[in-house]
N, C-alpha and C positions, 0 to 999 in steps of 0.2 A: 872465740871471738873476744878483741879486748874490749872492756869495761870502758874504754871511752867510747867505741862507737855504739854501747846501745844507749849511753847518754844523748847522745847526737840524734839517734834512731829517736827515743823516748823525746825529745826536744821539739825535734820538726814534728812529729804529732799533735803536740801541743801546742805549737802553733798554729800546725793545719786545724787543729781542734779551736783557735780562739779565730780566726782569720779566717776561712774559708766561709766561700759564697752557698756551701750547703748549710751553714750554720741555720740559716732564714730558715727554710725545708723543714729543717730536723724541729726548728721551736714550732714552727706552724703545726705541726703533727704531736706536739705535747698531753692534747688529751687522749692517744693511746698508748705513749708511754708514762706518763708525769701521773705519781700515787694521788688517789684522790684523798688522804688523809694527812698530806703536806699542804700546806699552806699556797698560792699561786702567788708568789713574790718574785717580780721580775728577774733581779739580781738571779736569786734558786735555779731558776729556770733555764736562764742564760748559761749558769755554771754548768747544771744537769747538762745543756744543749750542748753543750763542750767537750765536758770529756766524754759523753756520747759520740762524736765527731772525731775524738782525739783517740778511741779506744778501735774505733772499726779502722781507722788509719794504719793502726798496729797490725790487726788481723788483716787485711784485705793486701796491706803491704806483704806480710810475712808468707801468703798463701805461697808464690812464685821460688822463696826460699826452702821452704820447706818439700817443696815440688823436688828441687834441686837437689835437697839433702835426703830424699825417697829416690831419686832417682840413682842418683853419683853412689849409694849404699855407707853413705856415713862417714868412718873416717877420718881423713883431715880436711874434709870440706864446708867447717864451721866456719873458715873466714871468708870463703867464698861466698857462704848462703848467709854472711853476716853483711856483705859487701851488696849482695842480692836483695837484702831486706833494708839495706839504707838507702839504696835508689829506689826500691819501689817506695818508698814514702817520698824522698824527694817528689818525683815523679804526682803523687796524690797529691803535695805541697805545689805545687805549683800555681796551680788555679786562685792561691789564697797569695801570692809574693805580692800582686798591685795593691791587698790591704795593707799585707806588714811592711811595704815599701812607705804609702802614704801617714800610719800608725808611727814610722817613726823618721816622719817629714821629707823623706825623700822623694814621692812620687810627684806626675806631676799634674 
């Protein structure tokens, strides 16, 4: 798989991680993840809520590719299940485009 599209991959997560409507969900549910011997500082919180958000984007996308690359038996089917693993995140991203539309003045 080349090196740009898991840039791409690792990108749109982090987006979906800063912009997506589960962000709320995940911080409201802070006190069964968030250590009790950090500090509850907004910003922390927010960041934690993020790449919490941005990390399952990864996994949850990557399940379907890795299906493909157990199934297909390996191979030369790394740009396939690389191609597999950038649309399942699109796909997760989507629900978060009217944020980073508006986020960066376009929406309406």
């Amino acid at each position: 798989m080349p090196q740009n599209s898991i840039v791409l991959i690792v990108g749109l997560a982090i987006l979906n991680g800063m912009f997506s409507p589960l962000l709320i969900m995940i911080y409201a549910l802070q006190g069964l993840w968030y250590p009790i011997l950090l500090p509850p500082m907004l910003p922390l919180v927010l960041m934690l809520s993020s790449l919490i958000l941005a990390t399952l984007t990864l996994m949850i996308a990557g399940v379907p590719a890795a299906l493909y690359e157990r199934l297909a038996g390996g191979g030369q089917s790394s740009f396939v299940s690389g191609l597999i693993w950038l649309a399942g995140v699109i796909a997760l991203t989507l629900p978060a485009m009217p944020n980073i539309l508006n986020a960066l003045g376009l929406g309406g």
